[in-house]
DRENMARZA-950349 format. One record per residue (C-alpha): x, y, z; residue in one letter; residue number from 1. Coordinates in steps of 0.02 Angstrom, whole numbers. Each point is the difference from the previous one (the first is absolute). Layout:
residues N
     east    north       up   aa     i
        X        Y        Z    a   NUM
...
end
This chain:
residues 245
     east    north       up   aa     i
     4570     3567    -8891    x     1
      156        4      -91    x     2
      110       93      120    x     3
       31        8      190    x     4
       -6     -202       23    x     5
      116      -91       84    x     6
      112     -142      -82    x     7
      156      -24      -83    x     8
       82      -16     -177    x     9
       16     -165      -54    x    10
      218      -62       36    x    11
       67      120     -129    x    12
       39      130      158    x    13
       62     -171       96    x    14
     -125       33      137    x    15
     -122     -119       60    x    16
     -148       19       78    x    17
       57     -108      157    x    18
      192      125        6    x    19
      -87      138       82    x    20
      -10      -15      190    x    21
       19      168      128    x    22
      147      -30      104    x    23
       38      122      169    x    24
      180      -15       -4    x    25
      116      141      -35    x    26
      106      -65     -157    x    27
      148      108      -88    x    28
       37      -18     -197    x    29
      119       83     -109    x    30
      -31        9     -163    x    31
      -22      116     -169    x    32
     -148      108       11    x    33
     -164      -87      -62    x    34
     -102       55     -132    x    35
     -210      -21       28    x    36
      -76       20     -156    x    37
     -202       50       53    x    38
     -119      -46     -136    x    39
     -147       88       23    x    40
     -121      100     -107    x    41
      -36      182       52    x    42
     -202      -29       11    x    43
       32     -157      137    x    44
      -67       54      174    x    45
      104     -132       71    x    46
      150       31     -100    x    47
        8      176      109    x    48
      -27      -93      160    x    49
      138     -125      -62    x    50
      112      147        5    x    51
      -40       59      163    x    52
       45     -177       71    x    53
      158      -39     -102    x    54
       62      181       72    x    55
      -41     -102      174    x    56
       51     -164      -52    x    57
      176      113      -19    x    58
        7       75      159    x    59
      -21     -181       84    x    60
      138      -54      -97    x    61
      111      145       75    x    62
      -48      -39      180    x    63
      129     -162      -60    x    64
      110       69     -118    x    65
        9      204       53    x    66
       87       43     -163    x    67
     -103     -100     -136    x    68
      -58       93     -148    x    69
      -66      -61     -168    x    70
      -45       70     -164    x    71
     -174      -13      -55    x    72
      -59       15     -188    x    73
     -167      -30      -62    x    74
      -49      -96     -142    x    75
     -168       18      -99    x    76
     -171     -101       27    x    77
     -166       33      -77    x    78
     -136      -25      113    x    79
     -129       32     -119    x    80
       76      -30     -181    x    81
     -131       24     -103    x    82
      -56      194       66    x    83
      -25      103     -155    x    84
      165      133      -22    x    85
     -125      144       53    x    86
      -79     -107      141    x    87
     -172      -50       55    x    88
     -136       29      151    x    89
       85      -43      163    x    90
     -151      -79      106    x    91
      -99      -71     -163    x    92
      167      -97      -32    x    93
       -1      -59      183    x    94
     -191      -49       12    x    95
        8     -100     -163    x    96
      158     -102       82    x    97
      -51      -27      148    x    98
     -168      -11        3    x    99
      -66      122       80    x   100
        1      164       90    x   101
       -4      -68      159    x   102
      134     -116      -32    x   103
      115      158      -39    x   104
      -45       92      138    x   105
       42     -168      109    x   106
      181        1      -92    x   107
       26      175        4    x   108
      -37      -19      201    x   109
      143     -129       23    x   110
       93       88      -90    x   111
      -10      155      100    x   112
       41      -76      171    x   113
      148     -108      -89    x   114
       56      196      -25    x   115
      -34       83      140    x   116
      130     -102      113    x   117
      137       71     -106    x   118
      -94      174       -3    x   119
      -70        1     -181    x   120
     -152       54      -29    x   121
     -105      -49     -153    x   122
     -134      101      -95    x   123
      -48     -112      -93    x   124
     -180      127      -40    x   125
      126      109      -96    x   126
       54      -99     -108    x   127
     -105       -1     -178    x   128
      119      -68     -140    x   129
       67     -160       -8    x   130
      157       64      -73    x   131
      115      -91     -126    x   132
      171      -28       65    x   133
      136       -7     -120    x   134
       57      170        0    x   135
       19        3      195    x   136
       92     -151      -41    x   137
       94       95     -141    x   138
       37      133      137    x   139
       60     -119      122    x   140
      103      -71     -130    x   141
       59      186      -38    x   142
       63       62      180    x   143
       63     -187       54    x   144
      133       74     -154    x   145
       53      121      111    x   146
        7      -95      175    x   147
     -141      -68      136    x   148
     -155       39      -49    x   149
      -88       -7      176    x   150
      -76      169       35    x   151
      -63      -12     -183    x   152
      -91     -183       55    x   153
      -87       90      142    x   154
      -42      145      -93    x   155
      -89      -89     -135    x   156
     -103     -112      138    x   157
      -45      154       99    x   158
      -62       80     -162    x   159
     -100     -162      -35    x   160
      -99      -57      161    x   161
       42      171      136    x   162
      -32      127     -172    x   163
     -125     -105      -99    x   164
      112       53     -163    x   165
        6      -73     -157    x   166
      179      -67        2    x   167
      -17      -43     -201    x   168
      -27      195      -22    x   169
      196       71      -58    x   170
      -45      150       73    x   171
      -31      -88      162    x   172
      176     -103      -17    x   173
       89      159      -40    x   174
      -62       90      157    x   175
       40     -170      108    x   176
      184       -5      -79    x   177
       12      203       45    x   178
      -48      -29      189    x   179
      112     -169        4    x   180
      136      122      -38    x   181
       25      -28     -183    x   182
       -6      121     -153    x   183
     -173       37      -61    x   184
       47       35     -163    x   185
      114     -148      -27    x   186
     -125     -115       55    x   187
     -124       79     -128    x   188
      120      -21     -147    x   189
        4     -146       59    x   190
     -172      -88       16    x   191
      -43      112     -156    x   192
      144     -135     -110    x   193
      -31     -188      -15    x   194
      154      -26      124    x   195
        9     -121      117    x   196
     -165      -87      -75    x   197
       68     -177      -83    x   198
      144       -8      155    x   199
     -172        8      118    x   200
      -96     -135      -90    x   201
      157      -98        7    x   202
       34       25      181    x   203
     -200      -48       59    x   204
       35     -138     -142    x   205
      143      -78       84    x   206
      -73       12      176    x   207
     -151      -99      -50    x   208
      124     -118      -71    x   209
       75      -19      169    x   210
     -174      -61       76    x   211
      -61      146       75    x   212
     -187       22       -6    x   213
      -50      117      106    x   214
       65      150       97    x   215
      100       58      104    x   216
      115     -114      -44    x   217
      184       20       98    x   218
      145      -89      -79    x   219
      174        5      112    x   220
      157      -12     -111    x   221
      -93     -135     -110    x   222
        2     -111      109    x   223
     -121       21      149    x   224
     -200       62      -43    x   225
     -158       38      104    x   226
     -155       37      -86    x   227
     -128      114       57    x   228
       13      162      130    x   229
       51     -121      151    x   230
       24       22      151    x   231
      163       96       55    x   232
       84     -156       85    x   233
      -34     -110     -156    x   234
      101      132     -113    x   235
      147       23      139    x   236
        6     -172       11    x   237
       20      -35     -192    x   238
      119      135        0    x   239
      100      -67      143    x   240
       -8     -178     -122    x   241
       86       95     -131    x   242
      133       64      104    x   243
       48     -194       49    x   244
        3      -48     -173    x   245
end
């Protein structure tokens, strides 16, 4: 599967594989707020998990360093590049790819329990378009304009595997961006332009150039990475990396 493996990007982030050990000891930095950039596509199971254990990774950090905050912007990945703009059969899709329906069902089941420990559920039986993703990407793009874009994130994941939505559906995105708190109408004018389309493709563009392959992907001030939704204590300890640096 292309997302929700563990493993790193290559040394452009400066982290090897051997860097990242757990340590018990309380440890104090000061430092400028770091930025974790999340690439992640909105259709990733394990990109919503990943986001469920990065906001634990950051309370572990805080049992160290009470005051630490960070900003967190996500960039653009597309899971499945070559859906069709209006989309295609969800479980056909999956069948053909991985072989089988039992297969699926065995992924979707991990997947599940993976979830449930940070209280997501998945229903996955809802779900029947495999959407296209650049205009929640173009959306993302949109409201990360205006400041941090996280209730929009979980929105748009809750609409995809709790909803069964089609998140390529701009009616769908508009109604996300109007429960995230953002104007309905705006976001419409919006998605119905070509904004924000060649600066997406650039962005998912220039984080392939970087060596990432799969998703999530967390990248801490350029410099520090962990690939794949990992464990809490492998994030706080990449983050707590960063800080030293």
């Amino acid at each position: 599967m292309a997302h929700g493996q563990a493993g790193w990007i290559g040394e452009q982030c400066g982290l090897p594989r051997s860097a990242l050990g757990v340590h018990s000891s309380p440890r104090r930095y000061f430092i400028a707020m770091p930025t974790i950039e999340i690439v992640s596509d909105v259709v990733c199971p394990w990109c919503f998990i990943g986001l469920r254990r990065l906001s634990a990774a950051i309370e572990l950090v805080r049992q160290d360093t009470p005051d630490f905050s960070c900003r967190k912007r996500w960039l653009p990945f597309f899971l499945n590049p070559d859906t069709p703009p209006e989309g295609e059969p969800y479980m056909p899709f999956l069948i053909a790819k991985f072989g089988g329906r039992e297969r699926v069902e065995a992924i979707f089941e991990r997947i599940r329990e993976a979830g449930r420990a940070h209280g997501l559920e998945y229903a996955f039986e809802k779900i029947q378009v495999r959407a296209n993703t650049l205009d929640a990407h173009r959306l993302l793009f949109w409201a990360q304009q205006q400041g941090d874009a996280e209730r929009l994130v979980e929105g748009l994941f809750r609409a995809q595997f709790q909803q069964g939505e089609n998140v390529g559906d701009r009616a769908v995105l508009c109604r996300v961006a109007a429960e995230a708190g953002y104007d309905a109408t705006a976001a419409a004018v919006w998605l119905a332009s070509d904004q924000g389309r060649e600066a997406v493709l650039a962005e998912e563009r220039a984080v392939r150039a970087l060596g990432v392959t799969s998703v999530p992907t967390f990248i801490i001030d350029r410099r520090h990475a962990v690939v794949g939704a990992e464990d809490p204590a492998v994030l706080a300890e990449a983050i707590r990396l960063s800080l030293q640096s």
